[in-house]
PDB file of N, CA, C, O and CB in Angstrom:
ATOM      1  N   UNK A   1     -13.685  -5.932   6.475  1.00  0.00           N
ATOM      2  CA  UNK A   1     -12.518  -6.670   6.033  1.00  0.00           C
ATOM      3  C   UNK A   1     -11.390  -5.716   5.629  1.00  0.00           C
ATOM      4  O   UNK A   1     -10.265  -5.782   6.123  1.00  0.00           O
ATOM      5  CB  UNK A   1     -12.884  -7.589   4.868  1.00  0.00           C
ATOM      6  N   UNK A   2     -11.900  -4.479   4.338  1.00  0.00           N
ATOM      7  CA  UNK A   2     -10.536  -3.881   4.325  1.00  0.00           C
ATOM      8  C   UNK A   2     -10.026  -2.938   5.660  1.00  0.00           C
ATOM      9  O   UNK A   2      -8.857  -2.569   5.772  1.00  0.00           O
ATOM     10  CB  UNK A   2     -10.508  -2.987   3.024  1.00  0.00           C
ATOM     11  N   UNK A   3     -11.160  -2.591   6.712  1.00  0.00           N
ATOM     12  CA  UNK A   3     -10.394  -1.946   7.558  1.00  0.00           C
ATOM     13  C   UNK A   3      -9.564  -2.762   8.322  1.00  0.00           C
ATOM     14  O   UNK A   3      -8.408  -2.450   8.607  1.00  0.00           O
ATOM     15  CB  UNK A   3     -11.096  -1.207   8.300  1.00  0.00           C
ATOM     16  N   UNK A   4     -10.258  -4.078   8.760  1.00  0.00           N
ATOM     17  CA  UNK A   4      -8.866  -4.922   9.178  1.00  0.00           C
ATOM     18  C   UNK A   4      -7.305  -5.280   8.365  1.00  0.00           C
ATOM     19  O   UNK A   4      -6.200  -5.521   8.853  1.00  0.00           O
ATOM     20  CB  UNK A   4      -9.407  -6.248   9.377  1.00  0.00           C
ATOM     21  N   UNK A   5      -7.629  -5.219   7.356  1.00  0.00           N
ATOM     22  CA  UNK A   5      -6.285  -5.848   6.012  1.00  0.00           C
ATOM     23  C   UNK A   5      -5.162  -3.968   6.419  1.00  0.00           C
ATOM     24  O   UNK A   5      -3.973  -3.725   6.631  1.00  0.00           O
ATOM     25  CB  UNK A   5      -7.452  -6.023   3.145  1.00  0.00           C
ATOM     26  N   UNK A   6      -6.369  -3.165   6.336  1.00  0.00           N
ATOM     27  CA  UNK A   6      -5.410  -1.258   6.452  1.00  0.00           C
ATOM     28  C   UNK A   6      -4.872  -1.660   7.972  1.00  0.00           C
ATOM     29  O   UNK A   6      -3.717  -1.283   8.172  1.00  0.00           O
ATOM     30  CB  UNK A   6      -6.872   0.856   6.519  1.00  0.00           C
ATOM     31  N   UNK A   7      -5.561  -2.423   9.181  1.00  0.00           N
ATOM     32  CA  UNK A   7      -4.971  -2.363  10.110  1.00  0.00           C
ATOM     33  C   UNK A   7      -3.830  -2.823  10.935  1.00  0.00           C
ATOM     34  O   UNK A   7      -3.204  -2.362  11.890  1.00  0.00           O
ATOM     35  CB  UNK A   7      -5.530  -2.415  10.389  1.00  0.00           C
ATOM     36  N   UNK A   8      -3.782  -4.041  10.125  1.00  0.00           N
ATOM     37  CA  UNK A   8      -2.835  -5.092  10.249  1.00  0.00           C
ATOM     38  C   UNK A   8      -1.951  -4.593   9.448  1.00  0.00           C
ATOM     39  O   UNK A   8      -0.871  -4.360   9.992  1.00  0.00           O
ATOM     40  CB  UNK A   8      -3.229  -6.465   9.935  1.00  0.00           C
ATOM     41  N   UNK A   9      -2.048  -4.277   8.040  1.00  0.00           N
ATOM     42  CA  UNK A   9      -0.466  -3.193   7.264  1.00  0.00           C
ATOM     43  C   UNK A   9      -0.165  -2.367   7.934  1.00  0.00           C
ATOM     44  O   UNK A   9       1.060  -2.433   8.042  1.00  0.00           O
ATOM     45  CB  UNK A   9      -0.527  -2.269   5.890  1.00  0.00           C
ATOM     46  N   UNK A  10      -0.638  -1.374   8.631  1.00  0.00           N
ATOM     47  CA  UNK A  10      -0.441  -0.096   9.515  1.00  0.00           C
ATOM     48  C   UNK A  10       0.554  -1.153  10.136  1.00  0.00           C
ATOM     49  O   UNK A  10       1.553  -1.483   9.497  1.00  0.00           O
ATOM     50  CB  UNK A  10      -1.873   0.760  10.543  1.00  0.00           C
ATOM     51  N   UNK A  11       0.272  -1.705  11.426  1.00  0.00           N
ATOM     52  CA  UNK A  11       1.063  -2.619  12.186  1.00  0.00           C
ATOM     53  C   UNK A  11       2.393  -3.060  11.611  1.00  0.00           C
ATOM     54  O   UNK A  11       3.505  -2.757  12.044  1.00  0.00           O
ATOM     55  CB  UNK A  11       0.292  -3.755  12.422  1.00  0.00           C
ATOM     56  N   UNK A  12       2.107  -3.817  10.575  1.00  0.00           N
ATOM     57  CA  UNK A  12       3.254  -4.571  10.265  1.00  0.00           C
ATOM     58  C   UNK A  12       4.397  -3.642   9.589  1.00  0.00           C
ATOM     59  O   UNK A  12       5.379  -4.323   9.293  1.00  0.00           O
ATOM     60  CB  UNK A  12       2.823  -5.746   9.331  1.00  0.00           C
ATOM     61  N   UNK A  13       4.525  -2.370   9.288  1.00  0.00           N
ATOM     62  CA  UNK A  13       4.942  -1.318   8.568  1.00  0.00           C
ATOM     63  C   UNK A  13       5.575  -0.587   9.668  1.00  0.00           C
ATOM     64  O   UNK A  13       4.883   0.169  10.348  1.00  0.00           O
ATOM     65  CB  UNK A  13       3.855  -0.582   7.776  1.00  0.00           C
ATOM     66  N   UNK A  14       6.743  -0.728   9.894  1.00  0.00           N
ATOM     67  CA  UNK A  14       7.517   0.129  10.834  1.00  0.00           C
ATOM     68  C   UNK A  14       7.635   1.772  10.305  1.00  0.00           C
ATOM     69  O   UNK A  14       7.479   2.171   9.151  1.00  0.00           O
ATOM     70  CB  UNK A  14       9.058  -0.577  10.973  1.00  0.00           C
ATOM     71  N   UNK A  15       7.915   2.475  11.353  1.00  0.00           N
ATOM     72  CA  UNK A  15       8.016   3.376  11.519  1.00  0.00           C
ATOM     73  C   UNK A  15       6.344   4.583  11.100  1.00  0.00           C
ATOM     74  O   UNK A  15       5.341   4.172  10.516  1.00  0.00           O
ATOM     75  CB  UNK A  15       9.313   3.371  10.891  1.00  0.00           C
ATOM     76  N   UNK A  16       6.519   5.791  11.534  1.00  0.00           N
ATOM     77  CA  UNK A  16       5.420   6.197  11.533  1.00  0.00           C
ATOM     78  C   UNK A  16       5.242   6.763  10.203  1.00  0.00           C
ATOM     79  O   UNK A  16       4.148   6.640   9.652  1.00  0.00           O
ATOM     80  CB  UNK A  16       5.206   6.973  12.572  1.00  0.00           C
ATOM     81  N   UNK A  17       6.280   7.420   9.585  1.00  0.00           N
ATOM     82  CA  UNK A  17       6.276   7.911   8.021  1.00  0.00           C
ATOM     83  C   UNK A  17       5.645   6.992   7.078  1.00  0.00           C
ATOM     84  O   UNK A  17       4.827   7.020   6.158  1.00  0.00           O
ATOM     85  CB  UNK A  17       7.723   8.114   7.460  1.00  0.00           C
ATOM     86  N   UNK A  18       6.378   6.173   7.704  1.00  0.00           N
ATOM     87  CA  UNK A  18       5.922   4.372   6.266  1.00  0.00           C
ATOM     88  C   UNK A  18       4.541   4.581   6.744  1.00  0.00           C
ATOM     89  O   UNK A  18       3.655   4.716   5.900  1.00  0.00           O
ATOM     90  CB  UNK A  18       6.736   1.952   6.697  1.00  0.00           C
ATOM     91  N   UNK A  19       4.282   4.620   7.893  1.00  0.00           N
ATOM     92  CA  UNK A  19       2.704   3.917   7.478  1.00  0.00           C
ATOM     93  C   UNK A  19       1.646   5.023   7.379  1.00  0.00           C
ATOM     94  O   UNK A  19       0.444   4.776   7.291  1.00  0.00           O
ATOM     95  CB  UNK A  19       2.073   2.756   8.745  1.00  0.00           C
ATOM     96  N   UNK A  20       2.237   6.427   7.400  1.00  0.00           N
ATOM     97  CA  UNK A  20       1.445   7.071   6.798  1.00  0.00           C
ATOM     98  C   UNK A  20       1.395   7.631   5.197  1.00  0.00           C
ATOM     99  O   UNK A  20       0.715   8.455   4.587  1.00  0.00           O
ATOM    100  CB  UNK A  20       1.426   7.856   7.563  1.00  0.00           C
ATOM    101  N   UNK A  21       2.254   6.918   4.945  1.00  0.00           N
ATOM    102  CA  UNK A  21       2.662   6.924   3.259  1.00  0.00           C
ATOM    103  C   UNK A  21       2.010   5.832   2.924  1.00  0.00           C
ATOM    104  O   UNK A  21       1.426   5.861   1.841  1.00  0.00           O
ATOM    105  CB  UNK A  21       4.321   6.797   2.739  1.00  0.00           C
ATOM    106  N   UNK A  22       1.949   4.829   3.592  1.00  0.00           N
ATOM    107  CA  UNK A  22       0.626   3.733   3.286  1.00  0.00           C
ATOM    108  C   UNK A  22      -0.423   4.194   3.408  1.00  0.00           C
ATOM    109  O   UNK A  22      -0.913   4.296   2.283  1.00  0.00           O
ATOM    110  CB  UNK A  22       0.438   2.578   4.072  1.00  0.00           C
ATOM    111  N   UNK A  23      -1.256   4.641   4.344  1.00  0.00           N
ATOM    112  CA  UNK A  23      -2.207   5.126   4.358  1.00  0.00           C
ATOM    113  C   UNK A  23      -3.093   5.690   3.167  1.00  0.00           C
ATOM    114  O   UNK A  23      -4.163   5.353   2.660  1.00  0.00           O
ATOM    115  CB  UNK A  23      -1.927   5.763   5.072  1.00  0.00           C
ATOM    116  N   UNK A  24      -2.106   6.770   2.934  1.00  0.00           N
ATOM    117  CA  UNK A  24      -1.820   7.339   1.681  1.00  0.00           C
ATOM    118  C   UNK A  24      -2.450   6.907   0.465  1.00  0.00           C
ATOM    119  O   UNK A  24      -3.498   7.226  -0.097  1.00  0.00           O
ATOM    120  CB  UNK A  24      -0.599   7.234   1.490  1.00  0.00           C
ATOM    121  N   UNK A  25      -1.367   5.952   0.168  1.00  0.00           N
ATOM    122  CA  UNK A  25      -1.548   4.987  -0.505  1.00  0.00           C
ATOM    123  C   UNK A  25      -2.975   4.586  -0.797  1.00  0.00           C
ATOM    124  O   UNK A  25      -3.739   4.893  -1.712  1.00  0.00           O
ATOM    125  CB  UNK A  25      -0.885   4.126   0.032  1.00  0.00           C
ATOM    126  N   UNK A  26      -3.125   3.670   0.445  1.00  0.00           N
ATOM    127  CA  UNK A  26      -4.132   2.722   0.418  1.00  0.00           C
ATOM    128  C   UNK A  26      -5.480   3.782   0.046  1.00  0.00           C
ATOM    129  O   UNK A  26      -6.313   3.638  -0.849  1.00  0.00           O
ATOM    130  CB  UNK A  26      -4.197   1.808   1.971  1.00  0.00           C
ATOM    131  N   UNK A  27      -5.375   4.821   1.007  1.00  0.00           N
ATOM    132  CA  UNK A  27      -7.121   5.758   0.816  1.00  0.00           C
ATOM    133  C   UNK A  27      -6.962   6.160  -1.024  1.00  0.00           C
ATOM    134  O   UNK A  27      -7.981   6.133  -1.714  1.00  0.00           O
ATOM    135  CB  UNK A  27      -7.239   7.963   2.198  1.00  0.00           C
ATOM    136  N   UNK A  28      -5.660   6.495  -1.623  1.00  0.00           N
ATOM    137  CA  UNK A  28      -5.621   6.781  -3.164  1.00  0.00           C
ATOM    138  C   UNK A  28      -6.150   5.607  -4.167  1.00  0.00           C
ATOM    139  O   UNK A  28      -6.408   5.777  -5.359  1.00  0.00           O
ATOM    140  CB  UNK A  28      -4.092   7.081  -3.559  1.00  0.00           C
ATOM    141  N   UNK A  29      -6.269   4.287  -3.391  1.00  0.00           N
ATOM    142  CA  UNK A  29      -6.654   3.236  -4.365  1.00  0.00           C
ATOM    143  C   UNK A  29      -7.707   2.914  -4.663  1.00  0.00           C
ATOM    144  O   UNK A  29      -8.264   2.571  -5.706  1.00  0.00           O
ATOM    145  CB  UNK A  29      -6.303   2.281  -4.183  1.00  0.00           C
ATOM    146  N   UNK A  30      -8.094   3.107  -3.182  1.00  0.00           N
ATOM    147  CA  UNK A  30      -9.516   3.122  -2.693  1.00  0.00           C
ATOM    148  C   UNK A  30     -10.326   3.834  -3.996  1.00  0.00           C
ATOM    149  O   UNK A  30     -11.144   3.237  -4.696  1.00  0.00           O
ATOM    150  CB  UNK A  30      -9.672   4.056  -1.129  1.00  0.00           C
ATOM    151  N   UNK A  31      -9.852   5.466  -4.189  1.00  0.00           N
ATOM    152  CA  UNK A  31     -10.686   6.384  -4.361  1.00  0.00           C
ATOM    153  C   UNK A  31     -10.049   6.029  -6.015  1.00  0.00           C
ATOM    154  O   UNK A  31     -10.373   6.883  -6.840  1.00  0.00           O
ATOM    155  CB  UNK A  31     -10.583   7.964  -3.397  1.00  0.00           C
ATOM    156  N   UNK A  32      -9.377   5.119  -6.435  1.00  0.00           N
ATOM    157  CA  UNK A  32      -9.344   4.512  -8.070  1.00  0.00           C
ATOM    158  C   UNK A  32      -8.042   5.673  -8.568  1.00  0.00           C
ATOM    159  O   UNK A  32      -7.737   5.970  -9.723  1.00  0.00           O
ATOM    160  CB  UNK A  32     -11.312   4.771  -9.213  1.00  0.00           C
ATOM    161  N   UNK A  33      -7.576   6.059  -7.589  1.00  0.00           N
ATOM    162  CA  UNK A  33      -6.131   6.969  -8.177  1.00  0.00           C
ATOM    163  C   UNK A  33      -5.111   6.161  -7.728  1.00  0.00           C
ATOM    164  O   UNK A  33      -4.358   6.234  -6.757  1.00  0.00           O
ATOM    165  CB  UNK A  33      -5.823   8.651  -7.534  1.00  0.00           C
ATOM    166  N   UNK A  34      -5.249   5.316  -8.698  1.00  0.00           N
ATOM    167  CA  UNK A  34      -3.975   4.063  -8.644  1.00  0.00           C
ATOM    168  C   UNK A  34      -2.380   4.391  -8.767  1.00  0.00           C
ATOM    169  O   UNK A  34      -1.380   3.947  -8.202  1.00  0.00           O
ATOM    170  CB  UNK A  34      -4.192   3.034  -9.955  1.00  0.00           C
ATOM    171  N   UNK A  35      -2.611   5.360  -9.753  1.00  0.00           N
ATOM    172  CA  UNK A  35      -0.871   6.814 -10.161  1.00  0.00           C
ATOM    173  C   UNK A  35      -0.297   6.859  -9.146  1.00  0.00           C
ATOM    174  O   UNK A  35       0.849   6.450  -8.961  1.00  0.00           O
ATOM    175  CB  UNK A  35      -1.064   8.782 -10.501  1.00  0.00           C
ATOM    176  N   UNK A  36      -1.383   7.622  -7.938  1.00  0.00           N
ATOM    177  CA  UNK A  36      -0.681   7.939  -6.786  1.00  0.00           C
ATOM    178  C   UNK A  36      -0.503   6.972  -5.355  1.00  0.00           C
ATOM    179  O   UNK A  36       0.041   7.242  -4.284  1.00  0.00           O
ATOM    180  CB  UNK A  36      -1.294   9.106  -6.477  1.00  0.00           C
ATOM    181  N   UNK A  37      -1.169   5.797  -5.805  1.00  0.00           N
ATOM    182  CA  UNK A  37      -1.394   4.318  -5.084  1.00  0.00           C
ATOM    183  C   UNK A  37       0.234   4.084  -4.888  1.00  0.00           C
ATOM    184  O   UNK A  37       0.939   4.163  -3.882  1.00  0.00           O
ATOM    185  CB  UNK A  37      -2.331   2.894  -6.214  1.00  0.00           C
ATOM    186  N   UNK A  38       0.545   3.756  -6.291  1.00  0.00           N
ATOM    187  CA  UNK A  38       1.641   3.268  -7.054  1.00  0.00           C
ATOM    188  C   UNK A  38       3.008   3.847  -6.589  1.00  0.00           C
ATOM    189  O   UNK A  38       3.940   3.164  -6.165  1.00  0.00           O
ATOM    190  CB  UNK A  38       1.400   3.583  -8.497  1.00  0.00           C
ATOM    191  N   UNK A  39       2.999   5.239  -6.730  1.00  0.00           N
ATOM    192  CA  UNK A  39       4.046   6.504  -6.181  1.00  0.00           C
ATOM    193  C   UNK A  39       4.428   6.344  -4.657  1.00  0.00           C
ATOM    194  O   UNK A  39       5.562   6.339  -4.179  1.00  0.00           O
ATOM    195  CB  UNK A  39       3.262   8.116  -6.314  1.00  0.00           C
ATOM    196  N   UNK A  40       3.025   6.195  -3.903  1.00  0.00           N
ATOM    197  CA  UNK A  40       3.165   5.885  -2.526  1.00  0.00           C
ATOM    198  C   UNK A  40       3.950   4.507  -2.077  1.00  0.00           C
ATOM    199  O   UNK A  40       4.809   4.407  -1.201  1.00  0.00           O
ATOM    200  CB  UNK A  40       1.796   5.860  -2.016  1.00  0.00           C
ATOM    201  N   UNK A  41       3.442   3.528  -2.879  1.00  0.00           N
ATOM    202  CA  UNK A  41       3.822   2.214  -2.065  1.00  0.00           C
ATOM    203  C   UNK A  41       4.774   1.434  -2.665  1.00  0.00           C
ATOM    204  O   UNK A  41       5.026   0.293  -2.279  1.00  0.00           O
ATOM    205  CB  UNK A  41       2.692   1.305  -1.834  1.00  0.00           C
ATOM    206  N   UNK A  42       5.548   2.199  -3.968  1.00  0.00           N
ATOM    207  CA  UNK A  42       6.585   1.819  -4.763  1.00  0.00           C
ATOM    208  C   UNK A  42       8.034   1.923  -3.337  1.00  0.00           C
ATOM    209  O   UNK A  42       8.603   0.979  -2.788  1.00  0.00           O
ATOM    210  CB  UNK A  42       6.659   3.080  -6.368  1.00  0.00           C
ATOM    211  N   UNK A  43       8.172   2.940  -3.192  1.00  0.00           N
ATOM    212  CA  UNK A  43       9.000   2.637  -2.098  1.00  0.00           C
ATOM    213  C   UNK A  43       9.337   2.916  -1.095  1.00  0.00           C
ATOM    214  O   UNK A  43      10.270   3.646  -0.762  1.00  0.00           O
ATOM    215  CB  UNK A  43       9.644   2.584  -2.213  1.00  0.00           C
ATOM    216  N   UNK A  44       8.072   1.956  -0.050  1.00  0.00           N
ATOM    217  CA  UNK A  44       8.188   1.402   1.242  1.00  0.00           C
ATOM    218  C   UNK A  44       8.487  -0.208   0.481  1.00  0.00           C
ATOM    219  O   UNK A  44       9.203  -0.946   1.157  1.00  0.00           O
ATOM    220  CB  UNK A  44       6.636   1.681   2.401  1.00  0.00           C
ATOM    221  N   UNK A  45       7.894  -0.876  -1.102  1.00  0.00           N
ATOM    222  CA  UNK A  45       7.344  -1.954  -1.067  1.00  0.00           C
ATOM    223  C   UNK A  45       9.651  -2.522  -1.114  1.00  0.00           C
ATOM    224  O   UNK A  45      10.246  -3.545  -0.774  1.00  0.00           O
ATOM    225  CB  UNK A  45       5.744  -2.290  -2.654  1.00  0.00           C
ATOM    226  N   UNK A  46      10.115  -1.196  -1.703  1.00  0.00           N
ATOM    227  CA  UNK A  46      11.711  -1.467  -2.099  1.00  0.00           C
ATOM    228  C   UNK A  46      12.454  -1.014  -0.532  1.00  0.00           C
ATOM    229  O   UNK A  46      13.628  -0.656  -0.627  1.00  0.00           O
ATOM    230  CB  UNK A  46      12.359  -0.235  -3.710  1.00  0.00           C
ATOM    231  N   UNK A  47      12.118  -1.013   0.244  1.00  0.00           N
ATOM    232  CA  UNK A  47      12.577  -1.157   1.668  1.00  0.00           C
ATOM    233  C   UNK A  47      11.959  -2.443   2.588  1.00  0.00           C
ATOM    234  O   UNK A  47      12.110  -2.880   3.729  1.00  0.00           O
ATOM    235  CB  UNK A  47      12.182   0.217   2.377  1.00  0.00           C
ATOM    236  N   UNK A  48      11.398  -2.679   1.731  1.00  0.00           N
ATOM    237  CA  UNK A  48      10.947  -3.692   2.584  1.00  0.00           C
ATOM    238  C   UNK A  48       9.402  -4.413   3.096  1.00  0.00           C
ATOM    239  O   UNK A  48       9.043  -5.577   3.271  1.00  0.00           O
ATOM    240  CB  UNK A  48      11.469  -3.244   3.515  1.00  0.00           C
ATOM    241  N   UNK A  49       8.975  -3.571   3.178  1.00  0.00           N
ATOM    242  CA  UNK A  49       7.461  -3.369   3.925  1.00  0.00           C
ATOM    243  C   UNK A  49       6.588  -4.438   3.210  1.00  0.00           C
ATOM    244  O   UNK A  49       6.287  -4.143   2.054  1.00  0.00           O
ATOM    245  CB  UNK A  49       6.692  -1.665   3.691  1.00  0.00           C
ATOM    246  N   UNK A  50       6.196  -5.445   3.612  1.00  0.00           N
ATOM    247  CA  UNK A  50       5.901  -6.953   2.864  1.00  0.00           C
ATOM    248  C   UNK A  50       3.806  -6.006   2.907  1.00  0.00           C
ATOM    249  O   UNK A  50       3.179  -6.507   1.973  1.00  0.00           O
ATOM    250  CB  UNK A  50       6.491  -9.242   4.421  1.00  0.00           C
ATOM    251  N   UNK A  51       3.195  -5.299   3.439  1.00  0.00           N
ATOM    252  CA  UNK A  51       2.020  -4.563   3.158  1.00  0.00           C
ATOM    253  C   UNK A  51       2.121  -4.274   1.210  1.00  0.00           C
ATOM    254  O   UNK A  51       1.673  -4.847   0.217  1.00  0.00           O
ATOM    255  CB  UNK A  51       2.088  -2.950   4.294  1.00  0.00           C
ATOM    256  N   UNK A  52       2.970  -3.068   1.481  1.00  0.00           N
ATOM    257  CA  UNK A  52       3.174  -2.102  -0.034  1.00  0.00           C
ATOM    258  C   UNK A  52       3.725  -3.361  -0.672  1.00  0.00           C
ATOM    259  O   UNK A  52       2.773  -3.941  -1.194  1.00  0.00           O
ATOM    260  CB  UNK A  52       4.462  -0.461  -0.089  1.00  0.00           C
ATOM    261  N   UNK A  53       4.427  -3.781  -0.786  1.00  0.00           N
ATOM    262  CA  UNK A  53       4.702  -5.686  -1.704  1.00  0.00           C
ATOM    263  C   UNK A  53       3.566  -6.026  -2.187  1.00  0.00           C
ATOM    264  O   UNK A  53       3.219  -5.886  -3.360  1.00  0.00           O
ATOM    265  CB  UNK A  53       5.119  -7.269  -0.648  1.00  0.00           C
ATOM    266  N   UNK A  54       2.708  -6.653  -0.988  1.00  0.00           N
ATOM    267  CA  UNK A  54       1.499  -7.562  -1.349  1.00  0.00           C
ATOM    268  C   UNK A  54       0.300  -6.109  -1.960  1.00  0.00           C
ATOM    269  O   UNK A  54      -0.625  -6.142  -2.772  1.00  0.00           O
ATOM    270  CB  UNK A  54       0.832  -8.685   0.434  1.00  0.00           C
ATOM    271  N   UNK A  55       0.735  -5.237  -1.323  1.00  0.00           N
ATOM    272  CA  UNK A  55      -0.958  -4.085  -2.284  1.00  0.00           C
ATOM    273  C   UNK A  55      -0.094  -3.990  -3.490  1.00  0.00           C
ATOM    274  O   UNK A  55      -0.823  -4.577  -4.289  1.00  0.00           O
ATOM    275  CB  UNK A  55      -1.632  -1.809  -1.505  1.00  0.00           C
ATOM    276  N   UNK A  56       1.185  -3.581  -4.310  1.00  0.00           N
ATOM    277  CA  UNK A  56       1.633  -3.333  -5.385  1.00  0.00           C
ATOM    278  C   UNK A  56       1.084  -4.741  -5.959  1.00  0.00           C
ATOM    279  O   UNK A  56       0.395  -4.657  -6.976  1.00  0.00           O
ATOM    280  CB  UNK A  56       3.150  -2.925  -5.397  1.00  0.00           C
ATOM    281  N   UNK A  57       1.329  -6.111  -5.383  1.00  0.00           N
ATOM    282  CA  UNK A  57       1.586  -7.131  -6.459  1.00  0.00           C
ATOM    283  C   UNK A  57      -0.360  -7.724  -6.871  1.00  0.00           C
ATOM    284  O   UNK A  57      -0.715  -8.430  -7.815  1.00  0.00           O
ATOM    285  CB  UNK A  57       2.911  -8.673  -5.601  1.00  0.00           C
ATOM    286  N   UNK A  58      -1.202  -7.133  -5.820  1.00  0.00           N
ATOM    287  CA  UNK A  58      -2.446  -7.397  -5.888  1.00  0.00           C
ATOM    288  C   UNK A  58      -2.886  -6.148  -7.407  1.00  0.00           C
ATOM    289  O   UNK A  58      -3.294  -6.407  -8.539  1.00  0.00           O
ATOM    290  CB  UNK A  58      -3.197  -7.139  -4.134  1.00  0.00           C
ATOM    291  N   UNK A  59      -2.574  -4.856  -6.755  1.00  0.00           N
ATOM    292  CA  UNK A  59      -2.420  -4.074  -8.070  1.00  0.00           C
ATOM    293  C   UNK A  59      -2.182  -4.455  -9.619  1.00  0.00           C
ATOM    294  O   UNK A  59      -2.863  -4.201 -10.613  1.00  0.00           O
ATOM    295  CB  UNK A  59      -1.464  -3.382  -7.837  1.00  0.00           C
ATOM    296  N   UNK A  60      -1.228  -5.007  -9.496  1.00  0.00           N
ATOM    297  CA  UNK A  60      -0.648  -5.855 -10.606  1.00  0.00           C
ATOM    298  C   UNK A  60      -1.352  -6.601 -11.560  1.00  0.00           C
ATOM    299  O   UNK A  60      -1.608  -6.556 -12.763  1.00  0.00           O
ATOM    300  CB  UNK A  60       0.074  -6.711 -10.121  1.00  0.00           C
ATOM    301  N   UNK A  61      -1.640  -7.529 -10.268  1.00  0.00           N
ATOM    302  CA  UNK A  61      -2.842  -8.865 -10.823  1.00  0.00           C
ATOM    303  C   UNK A  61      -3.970  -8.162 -10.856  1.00  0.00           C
ATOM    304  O   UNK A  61      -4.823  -8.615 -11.620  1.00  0.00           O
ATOM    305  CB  UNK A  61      -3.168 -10.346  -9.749  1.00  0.00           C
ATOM    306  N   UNK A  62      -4.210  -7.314 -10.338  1.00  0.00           N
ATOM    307  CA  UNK A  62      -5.557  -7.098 -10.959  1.00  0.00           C
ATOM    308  C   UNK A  62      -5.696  -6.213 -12.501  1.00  0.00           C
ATOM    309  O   UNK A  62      -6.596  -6.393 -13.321  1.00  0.00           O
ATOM    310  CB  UNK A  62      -6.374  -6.295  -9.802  1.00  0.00           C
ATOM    311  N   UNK A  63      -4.956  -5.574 -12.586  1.00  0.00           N
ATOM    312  CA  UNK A  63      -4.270  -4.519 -13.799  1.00  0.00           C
ATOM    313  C   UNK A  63      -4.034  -5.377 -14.819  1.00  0.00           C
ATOM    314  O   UNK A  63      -4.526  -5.098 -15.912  1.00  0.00           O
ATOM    315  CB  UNK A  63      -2.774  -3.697 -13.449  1.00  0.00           C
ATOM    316  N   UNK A  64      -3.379  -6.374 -14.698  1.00  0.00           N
ATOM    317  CA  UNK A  64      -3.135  -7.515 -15.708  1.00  0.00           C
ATOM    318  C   UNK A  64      -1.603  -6.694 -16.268  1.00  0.00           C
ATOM    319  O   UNK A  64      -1.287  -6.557 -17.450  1.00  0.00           O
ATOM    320  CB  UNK A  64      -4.681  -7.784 -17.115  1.00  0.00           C
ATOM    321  N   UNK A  65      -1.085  -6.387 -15.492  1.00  0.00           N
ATOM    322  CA  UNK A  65      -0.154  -5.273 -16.491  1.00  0.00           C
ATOM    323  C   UNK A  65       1.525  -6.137 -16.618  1.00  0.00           C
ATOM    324  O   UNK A  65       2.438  -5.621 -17.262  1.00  0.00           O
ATOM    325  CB  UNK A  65       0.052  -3.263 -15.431  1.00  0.00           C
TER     326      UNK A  65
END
């Protein structure tokens, strides 16, 4: 399941930088380094990229923050 959810963000994430700054991202959350989760997908999520949106706002809710 999450390799499909990483595959379909890859996709939907234009350009090749963004989605390796997702990547990024996503393998840092994975591994519970949320700091650098956060750093990564803060802004692709302020350009746009509806992926880094929905992983920041899942972040969120789960953080309770």
């Amino acid at each position: 399941m999450q390799r499909l959810l990483l595959s379909l963000s890859l996709a939907l994430t234009p350009g090749m930088g963004l989605a390796q700054d997702f990547a990024t991202g996503m393998a840092a959350a994975q591994a519970g380094d949320f700091t650098t989760a956060l750093r990564e997908w803060t802004p692709l999520a302020e350009q746009g990229s509806a992926a880094a949106q929905a992983n920041l706002g899942h972040s969120f809710f789960e953080a309770r923050v």
